[in-house]
LOSE-982170 format. One record per atom (N, C-alpha, C, O, CB): y, x, z; residue in one letter. Coordinates in steps of 0.02 Angstrom, whole numbers, plus 50000, padded with zeros to 5 digits. Glycine has a CB too. Layout:
BEGIN
YXZa/...
This chain:
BEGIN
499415004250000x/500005000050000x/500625004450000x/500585010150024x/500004995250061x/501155002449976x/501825006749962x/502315005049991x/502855006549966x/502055007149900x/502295001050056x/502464999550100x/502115002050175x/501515001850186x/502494994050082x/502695004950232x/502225006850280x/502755003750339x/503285000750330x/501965015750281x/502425005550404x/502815004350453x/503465008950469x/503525014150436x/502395004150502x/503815007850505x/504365009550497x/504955009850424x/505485013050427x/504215014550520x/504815007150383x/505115007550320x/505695002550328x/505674997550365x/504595005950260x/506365004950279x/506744998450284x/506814994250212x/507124997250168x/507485000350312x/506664990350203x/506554987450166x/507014980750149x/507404979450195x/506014987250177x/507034976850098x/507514971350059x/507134965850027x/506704965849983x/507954974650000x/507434961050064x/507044953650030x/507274952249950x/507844953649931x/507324945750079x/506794949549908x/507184951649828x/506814943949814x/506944941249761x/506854961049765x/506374940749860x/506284933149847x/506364929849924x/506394933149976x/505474931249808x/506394920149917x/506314917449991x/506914916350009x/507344918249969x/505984921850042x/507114913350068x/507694911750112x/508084918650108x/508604918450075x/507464909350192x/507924924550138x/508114928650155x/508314934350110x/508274940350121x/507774929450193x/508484931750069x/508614936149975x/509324940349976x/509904938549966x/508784928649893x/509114944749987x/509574950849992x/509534952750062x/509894957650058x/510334949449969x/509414952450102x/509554953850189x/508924959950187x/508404959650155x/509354945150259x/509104964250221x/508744970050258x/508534970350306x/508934967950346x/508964974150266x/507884972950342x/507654974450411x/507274981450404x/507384986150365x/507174968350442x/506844980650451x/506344987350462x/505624984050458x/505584978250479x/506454991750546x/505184986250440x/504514985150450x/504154986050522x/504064991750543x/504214989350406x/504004981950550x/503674981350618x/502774982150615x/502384983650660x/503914973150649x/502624980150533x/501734977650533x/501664977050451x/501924973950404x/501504967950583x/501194981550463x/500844979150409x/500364977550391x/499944982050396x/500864981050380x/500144971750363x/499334967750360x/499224967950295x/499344963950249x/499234959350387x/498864975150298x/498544977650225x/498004972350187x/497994971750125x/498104985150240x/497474967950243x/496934967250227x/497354959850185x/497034958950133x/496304967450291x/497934954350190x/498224951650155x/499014952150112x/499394947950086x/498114948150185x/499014959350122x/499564962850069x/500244958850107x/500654955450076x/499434960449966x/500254959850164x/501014954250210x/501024959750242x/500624964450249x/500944945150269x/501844957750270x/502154964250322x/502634961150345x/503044957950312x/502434971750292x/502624962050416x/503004958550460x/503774962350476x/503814966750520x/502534957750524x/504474959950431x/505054965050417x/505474959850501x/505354954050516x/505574964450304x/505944964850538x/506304962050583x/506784958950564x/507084960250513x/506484965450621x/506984952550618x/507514950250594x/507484946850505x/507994945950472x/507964956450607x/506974945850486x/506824940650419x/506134936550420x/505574938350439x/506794945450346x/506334930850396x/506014924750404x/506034923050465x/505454921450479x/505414924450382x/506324922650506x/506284916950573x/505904913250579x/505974908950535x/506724912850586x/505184911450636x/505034905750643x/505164904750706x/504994909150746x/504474904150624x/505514898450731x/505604895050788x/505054891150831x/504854885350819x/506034891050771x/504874894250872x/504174889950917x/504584884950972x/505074887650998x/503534896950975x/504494880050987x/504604878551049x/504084877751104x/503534875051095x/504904873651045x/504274880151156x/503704882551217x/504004876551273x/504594874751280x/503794893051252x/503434874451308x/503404869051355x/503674872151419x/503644878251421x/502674865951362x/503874869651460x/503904873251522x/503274872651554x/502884867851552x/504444870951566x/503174881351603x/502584881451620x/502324877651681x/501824874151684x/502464887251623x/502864879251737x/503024875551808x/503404871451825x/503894871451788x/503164878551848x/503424867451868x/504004861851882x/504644864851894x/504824870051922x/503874857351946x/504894861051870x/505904864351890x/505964866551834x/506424864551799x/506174871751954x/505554870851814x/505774876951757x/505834872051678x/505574866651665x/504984884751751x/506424877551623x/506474873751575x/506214873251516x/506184879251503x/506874873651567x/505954869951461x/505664871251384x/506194877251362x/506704879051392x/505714863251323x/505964879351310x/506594882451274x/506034886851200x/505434887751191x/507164889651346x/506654888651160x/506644888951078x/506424896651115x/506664899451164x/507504887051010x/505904898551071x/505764906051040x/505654909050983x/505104909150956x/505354908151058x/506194911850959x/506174913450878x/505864921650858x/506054927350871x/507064912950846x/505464919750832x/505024927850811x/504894927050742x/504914921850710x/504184929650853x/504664935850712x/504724935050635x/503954933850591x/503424936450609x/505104942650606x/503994930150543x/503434928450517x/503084934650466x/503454938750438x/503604921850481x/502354934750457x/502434939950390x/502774937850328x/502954931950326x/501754942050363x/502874940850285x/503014939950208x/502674942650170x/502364947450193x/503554941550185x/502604941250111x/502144945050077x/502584952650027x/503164953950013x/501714938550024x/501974955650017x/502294962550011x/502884961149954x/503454963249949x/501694968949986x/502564957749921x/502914957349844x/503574956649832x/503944959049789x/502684952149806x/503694952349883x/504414949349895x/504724954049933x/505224951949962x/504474942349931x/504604958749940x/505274965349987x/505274969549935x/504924968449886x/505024970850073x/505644974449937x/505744982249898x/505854985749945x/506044983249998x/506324983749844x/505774993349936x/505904998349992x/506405000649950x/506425001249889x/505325003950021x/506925001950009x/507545005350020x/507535011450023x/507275014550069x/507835003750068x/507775013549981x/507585023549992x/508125025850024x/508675023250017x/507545029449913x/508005031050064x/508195034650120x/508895039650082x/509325042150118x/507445039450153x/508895040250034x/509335046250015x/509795041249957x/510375043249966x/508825054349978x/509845036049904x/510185034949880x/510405027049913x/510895023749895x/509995036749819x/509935025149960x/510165018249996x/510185013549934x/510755011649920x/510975018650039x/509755011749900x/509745006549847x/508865005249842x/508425009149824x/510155009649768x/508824995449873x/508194994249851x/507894998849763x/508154999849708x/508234985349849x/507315000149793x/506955005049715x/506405003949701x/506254998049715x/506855012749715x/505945007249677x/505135004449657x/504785010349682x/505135015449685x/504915002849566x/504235010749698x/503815018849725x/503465018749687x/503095014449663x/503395020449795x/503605025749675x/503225029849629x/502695034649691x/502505033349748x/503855035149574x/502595040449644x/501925043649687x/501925050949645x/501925051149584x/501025038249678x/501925056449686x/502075062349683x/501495066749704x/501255065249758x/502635063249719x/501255070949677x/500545077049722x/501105083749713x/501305086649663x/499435079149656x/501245084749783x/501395090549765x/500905095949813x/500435092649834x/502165091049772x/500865102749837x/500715105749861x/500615106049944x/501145105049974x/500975108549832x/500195106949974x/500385105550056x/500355113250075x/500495114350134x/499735099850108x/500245117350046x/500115124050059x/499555127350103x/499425133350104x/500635125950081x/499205121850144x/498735125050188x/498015125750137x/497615121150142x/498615119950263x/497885130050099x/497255131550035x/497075138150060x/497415143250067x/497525132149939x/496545137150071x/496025143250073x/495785146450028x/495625152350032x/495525142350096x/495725141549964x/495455145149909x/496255146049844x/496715142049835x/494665139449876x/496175151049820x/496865151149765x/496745147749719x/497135143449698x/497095157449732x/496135149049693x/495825139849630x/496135134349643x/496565131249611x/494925135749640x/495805133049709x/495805124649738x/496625125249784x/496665128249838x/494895122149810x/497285121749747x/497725121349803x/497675114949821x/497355110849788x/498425123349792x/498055113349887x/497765107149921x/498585103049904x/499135105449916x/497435108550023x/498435096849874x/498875092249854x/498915088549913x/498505087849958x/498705088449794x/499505086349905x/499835080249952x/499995072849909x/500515073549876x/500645083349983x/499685065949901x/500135064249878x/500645058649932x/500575055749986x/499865062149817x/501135059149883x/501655056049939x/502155052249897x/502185053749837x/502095062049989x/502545047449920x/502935043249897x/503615044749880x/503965048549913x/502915038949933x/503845040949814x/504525044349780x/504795040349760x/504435035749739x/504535049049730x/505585039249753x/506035035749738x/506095036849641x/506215041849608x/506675037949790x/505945029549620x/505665027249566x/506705029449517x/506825030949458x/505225016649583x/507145028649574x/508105029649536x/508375039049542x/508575043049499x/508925023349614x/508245039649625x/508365045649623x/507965053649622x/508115059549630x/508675044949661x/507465050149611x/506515054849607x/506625059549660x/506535065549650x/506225060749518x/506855056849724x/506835061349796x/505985057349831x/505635052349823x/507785058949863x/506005062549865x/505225061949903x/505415057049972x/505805058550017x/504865071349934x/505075051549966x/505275047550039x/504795050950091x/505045053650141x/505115038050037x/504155050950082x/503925054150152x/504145062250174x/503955064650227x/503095054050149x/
């Protein structure tokens, strides 16, 4: 997935179309990720004990991946990920060097991880 936790990311479908958060979760096994502060759902909770009051609790729903873009770190403009191998340098053998691959900004071809 080309989305991870901690990422900040941009709603590009849904209520929340254009607004930004951070990634809190990601639920690979149905391609959703739970971004802060987008999609609101409102629960209302009963009161538990006497005296005490009901009240609204608003927490964020997943979305599905499709509908965010990641925000790249160096030109600050939702982008598309690309994917980069470059070198990690720890190779034992001079044949075999040991690749990394890692994620890249699809506008300014900087390395996000």
């Amino acid at each position: 997935m080309k989305i991870k936790k901690g990422d900040t990311v941009q709603m590009i479908a849904g209520k929340d179309h254009g607004k930004s958060g951070k990634v809190l979760r990601v639920i690979s096994k149905s391609d959703r990720c739970v971004v802060e502060g987008l999609n609101m759902l409102t629960k209302h909770q009963r009161p538990r004990r006497e005296g005490e009051k009901g009240q609204k609790i608003k927490f964020p729903r997943s979305v599905p991946v499709a509908n965010v873009m990641l925000v790249c770190t160096k030109c600050a403009r939702p982008t598309r990920v690309g994917y980069q191998m470059i070198d990690s340098g720890s190779s034992t053998d001079a044949q075999e060097k040991a690749k990394k691959k890692v994620r890249s900004c699809k506008k300014c071809k900087e390395l996000i991880d």
